[in-house]
VOGU-3710 file (C-alpha; in Angstrom, 3 decimals, decimal comma):
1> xxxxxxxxxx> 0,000/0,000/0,000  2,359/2,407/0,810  4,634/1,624/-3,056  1,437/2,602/-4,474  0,778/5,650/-2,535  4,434/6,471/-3,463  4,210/5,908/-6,710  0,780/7,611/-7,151  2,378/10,647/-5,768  5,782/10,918/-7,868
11> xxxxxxxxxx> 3,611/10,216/-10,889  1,055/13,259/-9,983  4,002/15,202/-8,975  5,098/14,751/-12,258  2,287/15,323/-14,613  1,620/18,763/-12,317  5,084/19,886/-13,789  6,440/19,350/-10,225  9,899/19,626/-12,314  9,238/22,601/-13,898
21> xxxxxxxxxx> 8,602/24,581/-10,842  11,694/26,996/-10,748  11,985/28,603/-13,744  15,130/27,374/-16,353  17,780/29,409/-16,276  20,014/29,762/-19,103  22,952/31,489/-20,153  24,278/32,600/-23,745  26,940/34,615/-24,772  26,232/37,041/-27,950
31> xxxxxxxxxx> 28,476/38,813/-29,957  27,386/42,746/-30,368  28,077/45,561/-32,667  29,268/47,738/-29,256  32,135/50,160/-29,318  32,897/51,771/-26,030  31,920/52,362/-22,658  28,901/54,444/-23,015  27,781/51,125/-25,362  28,495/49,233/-21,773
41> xxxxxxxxxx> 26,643/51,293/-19,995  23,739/51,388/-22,378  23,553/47,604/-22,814  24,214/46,472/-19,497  21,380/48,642/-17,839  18,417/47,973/-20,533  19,266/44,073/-19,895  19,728/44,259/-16,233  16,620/45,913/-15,611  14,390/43,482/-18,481
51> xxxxxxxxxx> 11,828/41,380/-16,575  13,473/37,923/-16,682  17,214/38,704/-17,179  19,090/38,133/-14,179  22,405/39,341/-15,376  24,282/40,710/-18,093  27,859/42,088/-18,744  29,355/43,463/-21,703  33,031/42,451/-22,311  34,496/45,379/-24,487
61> xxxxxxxxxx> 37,319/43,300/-25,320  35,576/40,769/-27,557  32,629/42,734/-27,504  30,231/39,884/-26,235  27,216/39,584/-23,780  27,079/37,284/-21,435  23,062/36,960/-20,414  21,801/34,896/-17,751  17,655/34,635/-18,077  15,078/32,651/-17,069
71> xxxxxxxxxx> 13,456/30,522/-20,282  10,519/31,054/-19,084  9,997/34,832/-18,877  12,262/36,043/-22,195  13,478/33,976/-25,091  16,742/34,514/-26,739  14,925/35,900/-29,271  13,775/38,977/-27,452  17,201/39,828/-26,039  17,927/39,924/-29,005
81> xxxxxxxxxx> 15,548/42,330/-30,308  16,083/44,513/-27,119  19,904/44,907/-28,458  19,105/45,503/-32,422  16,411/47,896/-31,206  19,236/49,372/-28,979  21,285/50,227/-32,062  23,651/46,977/-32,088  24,000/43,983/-33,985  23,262/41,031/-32,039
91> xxxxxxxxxx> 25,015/37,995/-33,284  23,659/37,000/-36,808  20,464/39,484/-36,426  21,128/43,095/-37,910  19,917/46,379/-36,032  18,076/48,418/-38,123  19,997/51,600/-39,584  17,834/54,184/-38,161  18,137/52,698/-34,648  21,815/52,707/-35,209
101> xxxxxxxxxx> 21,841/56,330/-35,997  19,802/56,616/-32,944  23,325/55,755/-30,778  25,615/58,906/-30,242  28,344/58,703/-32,775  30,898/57,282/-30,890  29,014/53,974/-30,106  28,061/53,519/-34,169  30,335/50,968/-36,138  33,511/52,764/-36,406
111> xxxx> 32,736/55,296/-34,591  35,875/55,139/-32,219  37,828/55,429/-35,632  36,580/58,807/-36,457
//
């Protein structure tokens, strides 16, 4: 009697999406058009502060993202978005040229060079 109670309750447990009760967390690292600090800065707080990102750091070096979010609140697709509607490039998806012109010139491609 008690195996079957057991078993009863892992298998309700399990069709109730017992597993799925804290939210997946992933992390992905995306490469970005970004060119200085004020680029940083820019990314870095519109991320931070997006309803299920937990963190996110620019690395001007390589110029990459690291995001940590929860799969269940924002897909990898909308960070994204958030970044080509920022103005930058977001791995293989292209910000639109007049949010890019929207950035102050130093943080547009090549910017820094001129």
């Amino acid at each position: 009697m008690k195996n079957i109670l057991l078993s009863t309750l892992f298998i309700l447990l399990t069709l109730n999406g017992f597993s799925q009760k804290t939210p997946k967390i992933q992390t992905v690292v995306i490469s970005t058009s970004s060119q200085c600090d004020a680029c940083k800065e820019r990314i870095e707080a519109k991320l931070n502060y997006t309803k299920g990102i937990k963190f996110a750091e620019l690395n001007l070096e390589t110029n990459k993202v690291e995001v940590k979010f929860s799969t269940k609140k924002i897909t990898l697709l909308e960070i994204k978005n958030i970044l080509n509607h920022l103005g930058y490039d977001a791995d293989e998806s292209k910000a639109k040229q007049e949010d890019v012109e929207k950035l102050p010139k130093c943080c547009q491609p090549n910017g820094m060079k001129g």
